[in-house]
C-alpha positions as CSV (number, residue, x, y, z in Angstrom):
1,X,0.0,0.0,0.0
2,X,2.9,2.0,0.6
3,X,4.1,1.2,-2.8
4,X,1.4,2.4,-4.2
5,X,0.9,5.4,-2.0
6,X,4.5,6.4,-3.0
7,X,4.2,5.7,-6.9
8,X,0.9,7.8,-7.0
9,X,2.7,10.8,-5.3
10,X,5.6,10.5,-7.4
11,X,3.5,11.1,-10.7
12,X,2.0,13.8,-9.2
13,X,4.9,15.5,-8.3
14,X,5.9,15.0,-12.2
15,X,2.6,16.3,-13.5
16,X,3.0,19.5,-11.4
17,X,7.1,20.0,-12.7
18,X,5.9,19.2,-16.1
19,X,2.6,22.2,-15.9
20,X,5.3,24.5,-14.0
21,X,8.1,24.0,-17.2
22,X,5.1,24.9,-19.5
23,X,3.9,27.9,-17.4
24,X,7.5,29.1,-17.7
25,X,8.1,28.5,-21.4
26,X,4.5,30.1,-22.1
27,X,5.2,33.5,-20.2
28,X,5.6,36.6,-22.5
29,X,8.5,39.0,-22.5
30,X,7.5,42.5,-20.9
31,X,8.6,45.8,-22.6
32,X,8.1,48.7,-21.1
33,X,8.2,52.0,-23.2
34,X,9.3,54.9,-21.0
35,X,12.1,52.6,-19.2
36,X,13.7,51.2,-22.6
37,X,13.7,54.8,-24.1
38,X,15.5,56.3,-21.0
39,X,18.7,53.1,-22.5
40,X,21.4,54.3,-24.9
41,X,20.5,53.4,-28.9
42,X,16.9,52.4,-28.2
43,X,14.2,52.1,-30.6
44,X,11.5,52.7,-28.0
45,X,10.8,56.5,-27.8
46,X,8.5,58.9,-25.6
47,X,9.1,61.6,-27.8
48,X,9.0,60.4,-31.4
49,X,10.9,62.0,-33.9
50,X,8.6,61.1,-36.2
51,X,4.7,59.4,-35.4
52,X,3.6,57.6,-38.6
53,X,6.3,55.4,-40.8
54,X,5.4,53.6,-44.2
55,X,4.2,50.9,-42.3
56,X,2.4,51.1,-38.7
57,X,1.4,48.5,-36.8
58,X,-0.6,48.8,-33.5
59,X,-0.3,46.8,-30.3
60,X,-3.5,47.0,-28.5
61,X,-4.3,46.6,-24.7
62,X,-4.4,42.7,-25.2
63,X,-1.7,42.1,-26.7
64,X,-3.1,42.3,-30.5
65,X,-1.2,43.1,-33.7
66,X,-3.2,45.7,-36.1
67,X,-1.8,47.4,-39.5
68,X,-2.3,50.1,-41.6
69,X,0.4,51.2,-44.2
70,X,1.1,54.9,-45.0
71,X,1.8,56.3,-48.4
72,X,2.7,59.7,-50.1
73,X,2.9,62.0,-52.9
74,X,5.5,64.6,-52.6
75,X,6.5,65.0,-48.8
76,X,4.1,62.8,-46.7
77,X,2.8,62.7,-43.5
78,X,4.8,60.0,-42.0
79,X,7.7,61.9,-42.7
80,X,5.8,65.0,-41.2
81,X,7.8,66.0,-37.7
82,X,6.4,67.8,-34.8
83,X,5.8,67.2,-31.2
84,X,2.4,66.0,-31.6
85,X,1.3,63.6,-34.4
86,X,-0.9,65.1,-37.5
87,X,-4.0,64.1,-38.6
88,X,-3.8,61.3,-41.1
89,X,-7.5,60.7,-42.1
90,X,-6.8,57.3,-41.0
91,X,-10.4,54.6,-41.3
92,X,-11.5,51.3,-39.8
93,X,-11.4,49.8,-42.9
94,X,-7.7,50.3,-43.3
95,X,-6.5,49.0,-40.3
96,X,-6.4,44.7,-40.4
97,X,-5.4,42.9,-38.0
98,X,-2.9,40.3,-38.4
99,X,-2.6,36.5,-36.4
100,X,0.6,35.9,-34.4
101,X,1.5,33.0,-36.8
102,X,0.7,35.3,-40.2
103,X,3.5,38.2,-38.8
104,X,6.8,37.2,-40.4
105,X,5.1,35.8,-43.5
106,X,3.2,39.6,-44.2
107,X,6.0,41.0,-43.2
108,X,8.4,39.0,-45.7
109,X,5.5,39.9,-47.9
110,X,4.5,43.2,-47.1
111,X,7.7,45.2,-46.1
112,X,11.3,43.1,-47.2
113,X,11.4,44.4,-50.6
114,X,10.2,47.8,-50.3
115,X,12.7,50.6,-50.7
116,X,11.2,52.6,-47.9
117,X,11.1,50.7,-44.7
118,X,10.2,53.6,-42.2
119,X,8.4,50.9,-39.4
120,X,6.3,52.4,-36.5
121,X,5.2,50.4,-33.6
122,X,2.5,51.9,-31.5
123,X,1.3,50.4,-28.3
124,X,-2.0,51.1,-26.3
125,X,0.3,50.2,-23.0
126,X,3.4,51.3,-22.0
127,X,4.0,47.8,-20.9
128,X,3.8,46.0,-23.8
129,X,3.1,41.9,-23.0
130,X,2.3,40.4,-27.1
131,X,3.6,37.6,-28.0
132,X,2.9,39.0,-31.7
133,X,5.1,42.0,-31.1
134,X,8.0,39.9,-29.9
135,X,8.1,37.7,-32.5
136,X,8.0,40.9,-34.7
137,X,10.6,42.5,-32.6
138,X,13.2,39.7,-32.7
139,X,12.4,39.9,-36.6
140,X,13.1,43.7,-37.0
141,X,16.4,43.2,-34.5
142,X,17.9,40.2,-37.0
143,X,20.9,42.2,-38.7
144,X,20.0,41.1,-42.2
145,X,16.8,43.0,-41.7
146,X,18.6,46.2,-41.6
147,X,15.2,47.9,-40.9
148,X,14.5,51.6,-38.9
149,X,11.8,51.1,-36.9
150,X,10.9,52.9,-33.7
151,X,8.3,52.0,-30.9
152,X,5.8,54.7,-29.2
153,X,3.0,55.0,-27.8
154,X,-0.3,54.6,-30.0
155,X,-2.0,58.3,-30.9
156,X,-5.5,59.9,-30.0
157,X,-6.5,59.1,-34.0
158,X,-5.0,55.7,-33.8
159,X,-7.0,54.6,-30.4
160,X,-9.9,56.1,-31.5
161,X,-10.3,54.5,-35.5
162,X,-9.2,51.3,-33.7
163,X,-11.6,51.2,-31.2
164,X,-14.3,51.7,-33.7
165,X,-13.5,48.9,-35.9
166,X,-13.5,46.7,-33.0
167,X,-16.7,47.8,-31.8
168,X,-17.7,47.6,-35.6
169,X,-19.4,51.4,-35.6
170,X,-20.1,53.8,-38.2
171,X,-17.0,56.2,-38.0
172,X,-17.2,59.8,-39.2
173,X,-14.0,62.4,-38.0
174,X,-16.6,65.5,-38.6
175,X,-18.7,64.0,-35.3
176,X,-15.5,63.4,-33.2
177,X,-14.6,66.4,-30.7
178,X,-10.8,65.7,-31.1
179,X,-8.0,67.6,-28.9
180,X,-5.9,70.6,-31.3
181,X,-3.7,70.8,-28.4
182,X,-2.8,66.9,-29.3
183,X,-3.1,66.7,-33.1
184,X,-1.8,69.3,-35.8
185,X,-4.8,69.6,-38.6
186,X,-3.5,69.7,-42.2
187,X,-5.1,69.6,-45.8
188,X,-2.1,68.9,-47.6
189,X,-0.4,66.6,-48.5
190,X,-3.0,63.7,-50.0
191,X,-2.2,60.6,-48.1
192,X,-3.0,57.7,-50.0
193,X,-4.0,54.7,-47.6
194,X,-2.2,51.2,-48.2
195,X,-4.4,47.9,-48.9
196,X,-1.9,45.6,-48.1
197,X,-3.4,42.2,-46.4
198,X,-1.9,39.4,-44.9
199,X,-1.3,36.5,-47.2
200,X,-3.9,33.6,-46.6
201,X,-6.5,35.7,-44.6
C-alpha cells in the first residue's frame, strides 16, 4: 500500500514539474516604453521623432497586432515631424489585424522588398506583453533586416479609429470632438491609404 501510496505521489509531483516547465516557457517577454527609451541606442521613444512610418502597426491593450500602411505624394505625413502627431484621415477599414502566426510571412511579404522601410510600432500600454510583437521585434532586430523602426505610444486618432472597428461602428472624424492641443490639422499633402493584407487571410 505504501508502494502504491508512493508511486501515486511520485506522478503527481511529475505532473505538477511538467505544468510548471510549460507555465515558464509560455510566459511573455515584458517591454516597457518609457524605461527602454531612458537606454542608450533604443528604438522605444516617448518623444518620437517622427509618429507615422510607411508601415504602422498597432499593439493593442491585449496584446493584439493591427496594420495600416502609409503612403505619399510629394513630402508625406509620415515623414511629417512635430511634437504632436498630424491628422492622417486614418479609417476602420484600413486597419487589419494580423494572427501571431501570419506576422513574419506579411512582413516578408509586405515590407522586405520595399525601398522605404520607415516601421512604427504603437502600443496602447506602456507595458507591452504580445507575444505578436515579440516575434515581430526579434524579426526587426535580425541584422540582415537592416530595418529603422521605432516603438511609441499609440496616438488619440490611432485609439480612436481602432476602437471603432473593434466595436464595428459607423466612423465619421466630422462628429468626433478631437483635442488641437494633441493633433496638428493639415489639408495637404494627399495621403494615399495602403491595402496591403496578410497572405492567406
Amino acid at each position: 500500500m505504501n508502494r502504491d501510496k508512493r508511486i501515486i505521489s511520485s506522478v503527481l509531483l511529475l505532473f505538477c514539474l511538467l505544468i510548471s516547465s510549460c507555465q515558464k516557457k509560455e510566459k511573455q517577454e515584458q517591454y516597457v516604453i518609457s524605461s527602454l527609451a531612458k537606454t542608450k541606442d533604443s528604438r522605444f521613444t516617448v518623444s518620437p521623432d517622427r509618429f507615422y512610418g510607411r508601415y504602422n502597426f498597432i499593439i493593442d491593450t491585449s496584446g493584439l497586432i493591427y496594420y495600416y500602411g502609409l503612403q505619399s505624394r510629394g513630402h508625406g505625413c509620415f515623414i511629417y515631424t512635430e511634437s504632436i502627431p498630424p491628422f492622417i484621415k486614418l479609417k476602420p477599414d484600413q486597419i487589419v489585424k494580423i494572427p501571431d502566426n501570419s506576422i513574419i510571412a506579411f512582413f516578408k511579404c509586405n515590407v522586405t522588398n520595399s525601398t522605404i522601410k520607415t516601421i512604427s510600432i504603437a502600443s496602447q500600454n506602456d507595458t507591452i506583453n504580445s507575444k505578436g510583437f515579440t516575434i515581430l521585434l526579434n524579426y526587426l532586430n535580425d541584422s540582415i533586416n537592416n530595418t529603422t523602426y521605432q516603438v511609441r505610444m499609440t496616438t488619440i486618432e490611432e485609439n480612436t479609429v481602432l476602437s471603432y472597428k473593434k466595436q464595428n461602428r459607423y466612423y465619421d472624424p466630422n462628429f468626433i470632438n478631437w483635442d488641437s492641443t494633441k493633433m496638428v490639422f493639415i489639408t495637404a499633402p494627399t495621403i494615399v491609404y495602403d491595402s496591403a493584407m496578410p497572405k492567406g487571410e
